[in-house]
N, C-alpha and C positions, 0 to 999 in steps of 0.2 A: 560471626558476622564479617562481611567484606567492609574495608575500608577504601569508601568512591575517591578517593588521592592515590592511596595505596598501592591497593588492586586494582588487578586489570579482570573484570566482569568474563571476558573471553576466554581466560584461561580457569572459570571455576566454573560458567554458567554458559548453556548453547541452547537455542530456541529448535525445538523440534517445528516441523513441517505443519504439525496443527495448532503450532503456536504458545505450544505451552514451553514451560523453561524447564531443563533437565540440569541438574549439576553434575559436574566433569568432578568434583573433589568432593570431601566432605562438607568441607567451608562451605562451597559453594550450595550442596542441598540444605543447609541449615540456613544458609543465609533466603533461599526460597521457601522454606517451611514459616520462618521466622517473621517474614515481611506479606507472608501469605500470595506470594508472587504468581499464583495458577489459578488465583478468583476466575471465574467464568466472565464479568467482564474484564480483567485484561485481558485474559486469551481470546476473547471477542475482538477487542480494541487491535491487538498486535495482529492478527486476520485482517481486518479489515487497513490496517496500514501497509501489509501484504501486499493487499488485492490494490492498493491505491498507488503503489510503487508500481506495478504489475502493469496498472492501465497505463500511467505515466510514461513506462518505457516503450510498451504497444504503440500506442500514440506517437510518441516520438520515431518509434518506427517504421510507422506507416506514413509518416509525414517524409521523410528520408526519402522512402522508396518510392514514393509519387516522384518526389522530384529528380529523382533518376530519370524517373520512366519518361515524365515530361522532358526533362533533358534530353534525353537519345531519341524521341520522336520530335523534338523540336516543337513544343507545344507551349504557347504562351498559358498562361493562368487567366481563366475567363472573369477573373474577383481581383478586387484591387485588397482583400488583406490575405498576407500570404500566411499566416498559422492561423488555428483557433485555439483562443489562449482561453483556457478552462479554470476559474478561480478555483480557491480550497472550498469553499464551500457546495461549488457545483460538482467535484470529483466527492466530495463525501457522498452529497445525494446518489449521486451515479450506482458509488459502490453500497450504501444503505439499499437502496433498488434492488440492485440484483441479490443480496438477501433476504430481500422480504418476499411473503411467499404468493404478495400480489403486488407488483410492481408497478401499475399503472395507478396504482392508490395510494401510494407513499411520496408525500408532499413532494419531497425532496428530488423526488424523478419530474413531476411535474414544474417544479422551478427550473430545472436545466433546458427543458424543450419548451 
């Protein structure tokens, strides 16, 4: 088992691209056997904190590049607030949405719009 003082998680354990956790050492796979670390919902949860990091930075850089673009064409902002600031709860609906396999029916989409 890893020791959370001790050890450093990085040098025994690295999240593969579907989300589930691979060990880099021995330690490290027993310590994911042992704590059951590749339940189907973490590696749901760790996906969807992915996709939520993911829209975060989209956002943020689509927000960037507007204001380039308005910048160099000289173009006032027609709205007096200049971000839309997306609580935690409406970025989970967002991303619960786009995994459900009907999205106009999943609360969570319809709270945000």
């Amino acid at each position: 088992m890893l020791h959370p003082k001790r050890d450093k998680p990085e040098t025994h354990i690295v999240e593969t691209a579907q989300g589930r956790l691979s060990g880099l050492t021995a330690r490290g796979w027993s310590h994911i056997q042992r704590l059951r670390l590749n339940r189907i919902q973490l590696v749901e949860m760790r996906g969807l904190r992915r996709m939520e990091r993911t829209l975060r930075d989209e956002l943020a850089q689509a927000q960037e590049a507007e204001d380039l673009y308005r910048q160099l064409l000289g173009i006032e902002k027609p709205w007096t607030v200049d971000r839309v600031e997306w609580s935690d709860a409406q970025l989970t609906g967002l991303v619960l949405a786009a995994h459900s396999p009907d999205a106009r029916a999943h609360a969570g989409f319809r709270r945000c719009f």
